[in-house]
VEXDREN-2710 file (C-alpha; in Angstrom, 1 decimal):
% VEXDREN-2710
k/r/px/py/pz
1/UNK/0.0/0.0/0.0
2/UNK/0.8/3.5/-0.6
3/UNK/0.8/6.4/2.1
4/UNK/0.4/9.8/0.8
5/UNK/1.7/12.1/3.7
6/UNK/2.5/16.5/2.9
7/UNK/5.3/17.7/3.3
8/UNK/5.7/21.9/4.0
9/UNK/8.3/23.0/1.8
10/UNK/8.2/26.4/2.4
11/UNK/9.5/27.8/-0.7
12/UNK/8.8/30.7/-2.0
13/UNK/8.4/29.4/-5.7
14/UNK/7.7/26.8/-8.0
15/UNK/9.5/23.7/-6.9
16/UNK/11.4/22.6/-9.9
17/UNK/13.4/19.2/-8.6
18/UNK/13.5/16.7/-5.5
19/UNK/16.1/14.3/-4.9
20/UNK/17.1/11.5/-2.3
21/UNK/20.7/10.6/-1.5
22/UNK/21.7/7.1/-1.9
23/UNK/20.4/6.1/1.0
24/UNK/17.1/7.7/0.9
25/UNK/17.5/9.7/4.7
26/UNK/18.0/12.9/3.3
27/UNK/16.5/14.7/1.0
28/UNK/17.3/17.8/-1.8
29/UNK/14.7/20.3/-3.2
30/UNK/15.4/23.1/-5.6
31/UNK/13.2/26.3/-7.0
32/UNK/12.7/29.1/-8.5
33/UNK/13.2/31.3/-5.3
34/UNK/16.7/30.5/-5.7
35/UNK/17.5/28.7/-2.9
36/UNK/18.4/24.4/-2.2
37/UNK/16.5/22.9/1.0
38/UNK/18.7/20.0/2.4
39/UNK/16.3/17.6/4.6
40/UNK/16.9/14.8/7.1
41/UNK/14.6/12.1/7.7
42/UNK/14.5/11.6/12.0
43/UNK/13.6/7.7/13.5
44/UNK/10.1/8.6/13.4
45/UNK/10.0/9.0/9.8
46/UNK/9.3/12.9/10.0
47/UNK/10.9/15.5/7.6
48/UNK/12.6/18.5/8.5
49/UNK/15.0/21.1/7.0
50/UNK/18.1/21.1/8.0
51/UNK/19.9/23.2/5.8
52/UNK/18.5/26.5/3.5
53/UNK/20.5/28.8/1.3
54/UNK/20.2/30.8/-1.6
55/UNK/22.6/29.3/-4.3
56/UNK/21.9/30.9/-7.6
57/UNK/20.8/34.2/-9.1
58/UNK/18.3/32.7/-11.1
59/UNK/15.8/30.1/-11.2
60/UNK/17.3/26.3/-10.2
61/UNK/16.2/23.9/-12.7
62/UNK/17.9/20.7/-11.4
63/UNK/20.3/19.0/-8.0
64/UNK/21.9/15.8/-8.1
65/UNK/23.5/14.0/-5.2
66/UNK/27.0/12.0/-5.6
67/UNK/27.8/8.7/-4.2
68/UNK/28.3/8.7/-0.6
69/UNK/31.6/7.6/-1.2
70/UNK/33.1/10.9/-2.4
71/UNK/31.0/12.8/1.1
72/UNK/28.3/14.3/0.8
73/UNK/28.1/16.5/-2.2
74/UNK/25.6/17.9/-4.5
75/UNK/25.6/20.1/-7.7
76/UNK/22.5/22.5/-8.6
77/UNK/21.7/23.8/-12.1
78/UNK/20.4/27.1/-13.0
79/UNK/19.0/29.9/-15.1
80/UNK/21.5/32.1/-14.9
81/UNK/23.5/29.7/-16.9
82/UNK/26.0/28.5/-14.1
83/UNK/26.2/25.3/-12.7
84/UNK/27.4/24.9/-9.2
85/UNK/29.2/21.7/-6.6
86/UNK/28.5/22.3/-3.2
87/UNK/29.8/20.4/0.0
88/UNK/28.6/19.8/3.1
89/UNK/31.7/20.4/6.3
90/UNK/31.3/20.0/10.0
91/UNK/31.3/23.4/11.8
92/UNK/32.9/24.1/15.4
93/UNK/30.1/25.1/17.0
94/UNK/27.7/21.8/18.3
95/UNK/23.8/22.4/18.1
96/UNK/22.0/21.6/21.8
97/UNK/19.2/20.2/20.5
98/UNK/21.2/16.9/18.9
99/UNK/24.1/17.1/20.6
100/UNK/26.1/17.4/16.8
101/UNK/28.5/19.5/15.3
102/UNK/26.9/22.3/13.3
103/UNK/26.7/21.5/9.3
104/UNK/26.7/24.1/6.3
105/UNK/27.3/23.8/2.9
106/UNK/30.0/25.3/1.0
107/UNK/30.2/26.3/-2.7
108/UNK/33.6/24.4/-4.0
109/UNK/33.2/25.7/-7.4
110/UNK/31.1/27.1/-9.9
111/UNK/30.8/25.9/-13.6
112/UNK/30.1/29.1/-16.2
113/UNK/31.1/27.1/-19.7
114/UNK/27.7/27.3/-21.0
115/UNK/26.4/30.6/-22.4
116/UNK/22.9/29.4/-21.8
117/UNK/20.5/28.4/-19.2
118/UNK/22.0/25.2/-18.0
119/UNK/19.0/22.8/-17.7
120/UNK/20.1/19.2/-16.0
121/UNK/23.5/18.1/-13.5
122/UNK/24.0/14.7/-12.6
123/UNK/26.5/13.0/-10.8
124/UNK/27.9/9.9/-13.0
125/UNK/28.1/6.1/-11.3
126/UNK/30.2/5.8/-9.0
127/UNK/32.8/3.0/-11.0
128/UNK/33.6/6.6/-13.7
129/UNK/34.7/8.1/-10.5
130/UNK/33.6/11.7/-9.5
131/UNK/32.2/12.8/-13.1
132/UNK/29.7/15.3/-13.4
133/UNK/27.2/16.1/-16.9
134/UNK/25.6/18.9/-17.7
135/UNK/23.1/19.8/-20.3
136/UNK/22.5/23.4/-21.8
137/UNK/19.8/25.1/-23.5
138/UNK/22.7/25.6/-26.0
139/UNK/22.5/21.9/-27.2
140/UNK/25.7/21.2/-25.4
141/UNK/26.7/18.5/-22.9
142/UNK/29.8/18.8/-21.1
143/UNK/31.2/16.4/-18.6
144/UNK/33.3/17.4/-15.9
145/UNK/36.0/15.6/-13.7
146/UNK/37.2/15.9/-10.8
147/UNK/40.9/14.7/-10.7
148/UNK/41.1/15.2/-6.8
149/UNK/38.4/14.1/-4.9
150/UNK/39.7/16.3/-1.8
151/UNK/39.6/19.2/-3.9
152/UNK/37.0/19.9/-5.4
153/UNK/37.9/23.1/-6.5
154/UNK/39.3/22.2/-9.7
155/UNK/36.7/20.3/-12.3
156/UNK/38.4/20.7/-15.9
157/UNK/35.6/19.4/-19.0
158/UNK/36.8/16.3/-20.2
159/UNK/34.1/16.1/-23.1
160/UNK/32.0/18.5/-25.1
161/UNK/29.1/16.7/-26.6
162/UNK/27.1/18.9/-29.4
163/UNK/23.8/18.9/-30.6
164/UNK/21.7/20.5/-33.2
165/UNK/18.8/20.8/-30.4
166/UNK/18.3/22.9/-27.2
167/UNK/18.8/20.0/-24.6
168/UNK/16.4/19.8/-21.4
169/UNK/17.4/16.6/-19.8
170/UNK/20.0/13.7/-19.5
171/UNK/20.7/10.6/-17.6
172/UNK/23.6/8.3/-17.1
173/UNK/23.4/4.6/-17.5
174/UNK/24.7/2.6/-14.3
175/UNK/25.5/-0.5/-16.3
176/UNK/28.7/-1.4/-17.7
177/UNK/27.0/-4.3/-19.3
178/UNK/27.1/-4.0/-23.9
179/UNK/28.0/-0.1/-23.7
180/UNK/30.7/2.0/-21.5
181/UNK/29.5/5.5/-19.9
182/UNK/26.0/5.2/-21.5
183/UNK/24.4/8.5/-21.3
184/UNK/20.8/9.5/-22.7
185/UNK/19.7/13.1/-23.5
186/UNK/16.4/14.9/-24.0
187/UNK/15.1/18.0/-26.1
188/UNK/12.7/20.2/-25.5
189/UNK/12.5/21.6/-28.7
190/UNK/9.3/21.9/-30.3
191/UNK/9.8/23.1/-33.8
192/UNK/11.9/20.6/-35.2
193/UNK/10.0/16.7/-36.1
194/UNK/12.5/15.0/-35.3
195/UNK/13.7/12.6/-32.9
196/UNK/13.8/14.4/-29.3
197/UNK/15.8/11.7/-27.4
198/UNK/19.7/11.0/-28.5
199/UNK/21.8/8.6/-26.7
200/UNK/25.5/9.1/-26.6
201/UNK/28.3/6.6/-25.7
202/UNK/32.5/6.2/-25.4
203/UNK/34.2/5.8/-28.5
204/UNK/37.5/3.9/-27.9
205/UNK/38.5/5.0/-31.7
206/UNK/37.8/8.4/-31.0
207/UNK/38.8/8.9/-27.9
208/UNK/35.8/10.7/-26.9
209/UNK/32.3/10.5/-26.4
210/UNK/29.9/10.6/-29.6
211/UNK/26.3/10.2/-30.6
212/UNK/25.2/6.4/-31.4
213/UNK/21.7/6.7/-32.0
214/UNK/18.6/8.5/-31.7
215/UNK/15.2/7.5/-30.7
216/UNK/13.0/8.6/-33.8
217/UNK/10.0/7.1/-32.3
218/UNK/9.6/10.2/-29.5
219/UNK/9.4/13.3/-31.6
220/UNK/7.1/15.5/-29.1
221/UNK/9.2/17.9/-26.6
222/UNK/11.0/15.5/-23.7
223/UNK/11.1/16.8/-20.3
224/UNK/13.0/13.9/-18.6
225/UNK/14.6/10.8/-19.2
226/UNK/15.8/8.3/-16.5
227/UNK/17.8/5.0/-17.1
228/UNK/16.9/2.3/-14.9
229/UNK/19.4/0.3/-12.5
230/UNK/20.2/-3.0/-14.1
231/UNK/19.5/-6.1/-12.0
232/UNK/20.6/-8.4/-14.1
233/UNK/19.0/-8.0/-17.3
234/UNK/20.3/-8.3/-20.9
235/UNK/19.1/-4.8/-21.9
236/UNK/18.5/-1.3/-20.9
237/UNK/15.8/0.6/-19.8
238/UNK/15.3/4.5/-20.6
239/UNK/12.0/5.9/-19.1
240/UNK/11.3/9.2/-21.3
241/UNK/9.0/12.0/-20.5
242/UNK/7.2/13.9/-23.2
243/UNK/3.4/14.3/-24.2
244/UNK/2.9/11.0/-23.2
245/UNK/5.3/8.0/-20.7
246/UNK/7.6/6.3/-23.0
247/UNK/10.0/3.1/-21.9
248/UNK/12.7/2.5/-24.5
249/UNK/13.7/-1.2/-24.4
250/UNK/18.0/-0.7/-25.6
251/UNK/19.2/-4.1/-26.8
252/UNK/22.8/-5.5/-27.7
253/UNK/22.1/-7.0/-31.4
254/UNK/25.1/-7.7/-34.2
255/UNK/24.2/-7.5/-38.1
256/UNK/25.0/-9.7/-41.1
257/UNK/28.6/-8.3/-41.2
258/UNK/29.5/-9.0/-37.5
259/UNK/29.5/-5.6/-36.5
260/UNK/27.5/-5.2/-33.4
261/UNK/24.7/-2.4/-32.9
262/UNK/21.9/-1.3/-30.8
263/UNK/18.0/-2.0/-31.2
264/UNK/15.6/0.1/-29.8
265/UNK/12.2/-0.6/-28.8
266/UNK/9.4/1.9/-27.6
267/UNK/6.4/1.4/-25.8
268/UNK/4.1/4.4/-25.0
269/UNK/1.7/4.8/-22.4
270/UNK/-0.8/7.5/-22.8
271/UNK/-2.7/6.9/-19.4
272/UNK/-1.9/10.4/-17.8
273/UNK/-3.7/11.7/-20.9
274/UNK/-1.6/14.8/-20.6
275/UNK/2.4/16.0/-20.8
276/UNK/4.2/13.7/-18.2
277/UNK/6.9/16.3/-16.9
278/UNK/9.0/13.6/-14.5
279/UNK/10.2/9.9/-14.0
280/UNK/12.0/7.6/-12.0
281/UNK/12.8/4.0/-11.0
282/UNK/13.1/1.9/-7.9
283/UNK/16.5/0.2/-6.8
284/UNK/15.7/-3.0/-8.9
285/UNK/13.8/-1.2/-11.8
286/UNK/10.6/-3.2/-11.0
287/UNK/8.8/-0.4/-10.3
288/UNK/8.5/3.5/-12.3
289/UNK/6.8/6.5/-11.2
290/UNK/6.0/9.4/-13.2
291/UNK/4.2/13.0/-12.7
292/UNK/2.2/14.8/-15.3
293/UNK/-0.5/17.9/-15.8
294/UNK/-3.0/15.8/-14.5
295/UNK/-1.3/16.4/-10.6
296/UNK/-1.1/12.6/-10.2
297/UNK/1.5/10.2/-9.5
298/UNK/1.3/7.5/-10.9
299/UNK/3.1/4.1/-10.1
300/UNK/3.8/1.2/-13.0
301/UNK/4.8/-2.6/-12.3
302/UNK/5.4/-4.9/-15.0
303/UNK/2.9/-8.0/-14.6
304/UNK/3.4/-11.7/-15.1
305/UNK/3.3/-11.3/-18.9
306/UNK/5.9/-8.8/-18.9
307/UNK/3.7/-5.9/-19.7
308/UNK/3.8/-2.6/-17.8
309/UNK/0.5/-1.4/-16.1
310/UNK/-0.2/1.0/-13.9
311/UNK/-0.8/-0.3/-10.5
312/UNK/-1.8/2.6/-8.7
313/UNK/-2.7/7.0/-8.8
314/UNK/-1.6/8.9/-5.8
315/UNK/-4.1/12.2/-5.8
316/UNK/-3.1/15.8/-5.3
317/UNK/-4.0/17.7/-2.3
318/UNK/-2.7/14.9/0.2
319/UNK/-5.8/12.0/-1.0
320/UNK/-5.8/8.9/-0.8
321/UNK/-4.2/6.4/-4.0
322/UNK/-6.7/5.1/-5.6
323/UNK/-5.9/1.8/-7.0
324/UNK/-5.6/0.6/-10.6
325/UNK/-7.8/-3.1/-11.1
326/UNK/-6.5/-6.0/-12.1
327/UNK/-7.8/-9.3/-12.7
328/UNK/-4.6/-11.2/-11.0
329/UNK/-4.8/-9.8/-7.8
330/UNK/-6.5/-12.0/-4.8
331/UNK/-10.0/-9.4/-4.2
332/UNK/-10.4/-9.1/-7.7
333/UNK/-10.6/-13.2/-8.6
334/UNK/-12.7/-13.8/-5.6
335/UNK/-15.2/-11.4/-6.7
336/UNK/-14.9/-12.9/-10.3
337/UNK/-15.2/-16.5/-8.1
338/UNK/-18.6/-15.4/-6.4
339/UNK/-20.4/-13.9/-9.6
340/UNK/-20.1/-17.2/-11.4
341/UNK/-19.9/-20.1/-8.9
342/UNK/-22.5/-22.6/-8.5
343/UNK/-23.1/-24.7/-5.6
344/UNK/-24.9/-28.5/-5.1
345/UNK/-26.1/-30.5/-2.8
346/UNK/-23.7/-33.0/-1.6
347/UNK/-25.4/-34.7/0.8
348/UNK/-27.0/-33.9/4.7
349/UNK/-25.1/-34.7/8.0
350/UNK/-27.4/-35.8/10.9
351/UNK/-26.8/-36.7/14.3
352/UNK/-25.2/-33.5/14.7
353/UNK/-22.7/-33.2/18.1
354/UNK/-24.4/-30.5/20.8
355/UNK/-22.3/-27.9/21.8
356/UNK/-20.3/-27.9/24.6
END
């Protein structure tokens, strides 16, 4: 079952991204007032902000988290066209209420490459080491590295990825499995009929990273796109937001010359019935959420037959989900059971034992 519990944000804007870390205590939320909202989850399962600053002149589109490995460091996105890495350090001061040393974050270096609003960050797995990708209203990506992980002051671009179109969205591919550093792009761009979603990949031959297909299935404006963890499987998964949810099945496939390739495979789900603005996986990619116009959340399992359904709507406003039907579930055959079951007479049992 699904809880629906609200949670006062208090910003002052449109809330335009929220994050949770790697292990899903703490929490990161960025808007258009400008300012990133760090919270902590307590033992009781309550939210509250532990951390508030202003971190951009402009609105804050995006905020990743890194692995837990490198500490704990995020990098926002902005408007203003700048794109930020930010560190949390111990103070000297302890708080009385936990008995802890203060916390703040500090700004360990600011990213102005693009000449544009810069419209997505994220962090890359953690076995590329401390990478960071951005993606610019210019139709640029640029990945960042940086060489010391104690200082991350210095971040020098290691790639420079163009495109024709304005980019709104990437995603980085956690699987080393068929293609190295797998990354997946989105465009918002709504003159052009083309394909919106472009996926980009190492070249050994090249020495740098280079465009190896595009998905010409998903020619509407993309606002997100989200790679799902693999647990095992012999292909990817790319969940793509755009007028309608899109999963993008990425297989390994070699052609009559030897040469080896990759075959795409798109399923569209038009169940929001409106633009589908953000999506994400579970841990074991059995599970994708995605948010649309329509102000629901909705949540999608694959069933026994390997098809993806929507199991259940959370409402706006704080109401209760409301549950998708299906056949296979246990209420739903027993009611099936009692509208066409049949009962006879078997026999009668007599000299019945009084109770005791």
């Amino acid at each position: 079952m699904f809880d629906v519990e609200p949670i006062i944000a208090d910003h002052k804007d449109v809330i335009h991204d929220v994050v949770f870390d790697y292990y899903g205590r703490r929490m990161a939320t960025c808007s258009s007032d400008q300012t990133v909202k760090i919270w902590d989850e307590d033992d009781q399962g309550k939210w509250s902000v532990t951390s508030s600053w202003k971190a951009h002149s402009g609105s804050i589109w995006r905020v990743s988290w890194a692995n837990p490995e490198f500490g704990q460091v995020i990098a926002t996105c902005s408007f203003d066209r700048t794109a930020s890495v930010w560190e949390e350090v111990m103070g000297e001061k302890w708080t009385t209420i936990t008995n802890a040393p203060t916390r703040r974050w500090v700004r360990r270096t600011t990213l102005v490459d693009s000449r544009t609003s810069v419209t997505d960050v994220e962090f890359a797995p953690k076995y590329l080491g401390l990478l960071l990708a951005t993606a610019s209203a210019d139709g640029i990506i640029r990945i960042y590295e940086a060489p010391d992980i104690m200082n991350l002051s210095q971040w020098p671009v290691q790639h420079e990825i163009a495109n024709k179109l304005s980019l709104s969205c990437l995603s980085w591919n956690t699987s080393t499995y068929m293609v190295t550093q797998l990354l997946a792009a989105g465009s918002d761009e709504s003159a052009t009929p083309t394909g919106k979603v472009f996926l980009y990949a190492y070249s050994e031959n090249a020495r740098k990273c280079v465009k190896i297909e595009t998905v010409t299935d998903i020619t509407d404006p993309v606002t997100d796109v989200a790679f799902a963890p693999n647990a095992g499987r012999t292909f990817h998964m790319l969940a793509v937001a755009s007028k309608d949810l899109y999963i993008v099945n990425i297989r390994g496939v070699t052609d009559s010359t030897g040469a080896g390739k990759l075959e795409l495979q798109t399923l569209k789900f038009s169940e929001h019935n409106c633009p589908v603005w953000r999506v994400c996986w579970n841990m074991l990619a059995t599970m994708l959420i995605s948010t649309g116009d329509d102000g629901c959340v909705r949540i999608w399992r694959m069933n026994y037959t390997r098809q993806w359904k929507c199991a259940a709507v959370l409402k706006a406003e704080g109401s209760g989900p409301t549950y998708e039907p299906n056949p296979t579930t246990p209420a739903a055959l027993a009611t099936t059971a009692a509208a066409t079951a049949k009962f006879y007479k078997k026999g009668t049992i007599g000299n019945q034992v009084p109770w005791h």
